[in-house]
C-alpha positions, 0 to 999 in steps of 0.5 A, spaced: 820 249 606 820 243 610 823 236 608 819 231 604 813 236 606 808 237 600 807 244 603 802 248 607 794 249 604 793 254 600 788 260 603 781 258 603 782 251 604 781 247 610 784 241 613 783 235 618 786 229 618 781 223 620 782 215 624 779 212 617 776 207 623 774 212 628 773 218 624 776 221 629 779 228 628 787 227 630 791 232 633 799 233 629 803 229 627 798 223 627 798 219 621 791 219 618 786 220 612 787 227 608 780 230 609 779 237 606 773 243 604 774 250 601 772 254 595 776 249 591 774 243 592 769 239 588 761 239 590 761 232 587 759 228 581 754 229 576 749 224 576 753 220 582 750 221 587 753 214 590 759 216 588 758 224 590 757 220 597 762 216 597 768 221 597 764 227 601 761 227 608 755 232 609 759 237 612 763 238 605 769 234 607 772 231 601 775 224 603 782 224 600 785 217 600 791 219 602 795 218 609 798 224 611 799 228 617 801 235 618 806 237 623 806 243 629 807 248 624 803 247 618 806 243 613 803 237 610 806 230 609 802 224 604 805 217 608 801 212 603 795 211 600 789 208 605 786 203 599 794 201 598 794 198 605 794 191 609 789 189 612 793 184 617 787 181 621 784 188 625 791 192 624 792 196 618 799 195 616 802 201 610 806 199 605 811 204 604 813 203 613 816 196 611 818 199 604 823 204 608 825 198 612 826 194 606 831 199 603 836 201 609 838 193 608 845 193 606 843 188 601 838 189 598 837 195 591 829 196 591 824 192 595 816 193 595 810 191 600 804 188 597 798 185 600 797 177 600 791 174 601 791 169 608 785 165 610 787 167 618 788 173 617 785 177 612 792 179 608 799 178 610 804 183 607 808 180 602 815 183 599 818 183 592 825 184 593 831 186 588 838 184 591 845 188 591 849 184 585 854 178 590 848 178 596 846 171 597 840 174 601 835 169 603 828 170 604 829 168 611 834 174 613 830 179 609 823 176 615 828 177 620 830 183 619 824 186 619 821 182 624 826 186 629 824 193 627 817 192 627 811 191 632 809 184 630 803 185 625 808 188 622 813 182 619 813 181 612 810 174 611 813 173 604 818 174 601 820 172 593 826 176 590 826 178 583 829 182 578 827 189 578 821 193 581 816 196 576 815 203 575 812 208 572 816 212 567 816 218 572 819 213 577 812 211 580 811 204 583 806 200 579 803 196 586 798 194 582 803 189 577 805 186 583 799 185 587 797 181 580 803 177 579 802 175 588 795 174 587 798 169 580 801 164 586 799 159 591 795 162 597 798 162 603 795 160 610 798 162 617 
């Protein structure tokens, strides 16, 4: 067992992990898409052959959509999902990166990154933000606390503190809710 991993695969089954720009095969402990074949896997969909394209390659490798990496010995780590990522001008920015940066913040309870549309570039990450009961955080503490622990096309761009985060029962982040509350503001330009 191995902390946050999903585990080791099960036997039969194949793994790679994939540059989702390169499609290139990437050694451990890399982050990239989840890409796997073996007995279990689906052949594709019935009259679909497009879509039966779209999610398996001619080897047989189905293209997951998760980002992951498995490290040294084996174990499986999902990161986020590669559609939920940003795209900042040729960079892909995860969200659950700046999410966990967010969340070390002494002010700050629950915090989710979406992507906002920019004219310049393409998409800026935007955070919804809930702060601690008392904390007067502004929107610009929470980019300059972000600002000084990622690399520069990783800053927030946006910020709008709200109430709470909308999740699932199961406690699982409904993005989609907070992608169309964003897309319901005024657009941004750089």
């Amino acid at each position: 067992m191995r902390y946050g991993s999903c585990g080791r695969l099960s036997g039969g089954s194949e793994a790679r992990i994939v540059d989702p720009n390169t499609l290139q095969r990437l050694p451990p402990c890399h982050i990239g898409e989840l890409w796997l074949r073996g007995a279990t896997i689906m052949k594709g969909y019935i009259g679909n052959e497009e879509a039966t394209n779209s999610v398996l390659d001619s080897e047989g490798w189905l293209k997951t959509g998760d980002l992951c990496y498995i490290d040294d010995e084996g174990h499986l780590f999902v990161v986020d999902r590669l559609k939920e990522l940003i795209k900042y001008k040729a960079y892909q920015v995860a969200p659950a990166d700046l999410e966990d940066v967010l969340l070390s913040h002494p002010e700050i309870a629950n915090a989710a990154v979406v992507p906002y549309p920019d004219e310049e570039a393409g998409q800026i990450p935007m955070a919804f933000v809930v702060r601690k009961p008392q904390s007067f955080l502004s929107e610009a503490q929470v980019m300059d606390f972000i600002a000084k622990q990622v690399a520069p096309y990783k800053k927030i761009r946006r910020v709008v503190f709200t109430n709470s985060i909308p999740k699932t029962p199961t406690g699982k982040l409904l993005r989609k809710d907070l992608i169309q509350r964003a897309l319901a503001m005024p657009a941004s330009k750089l």
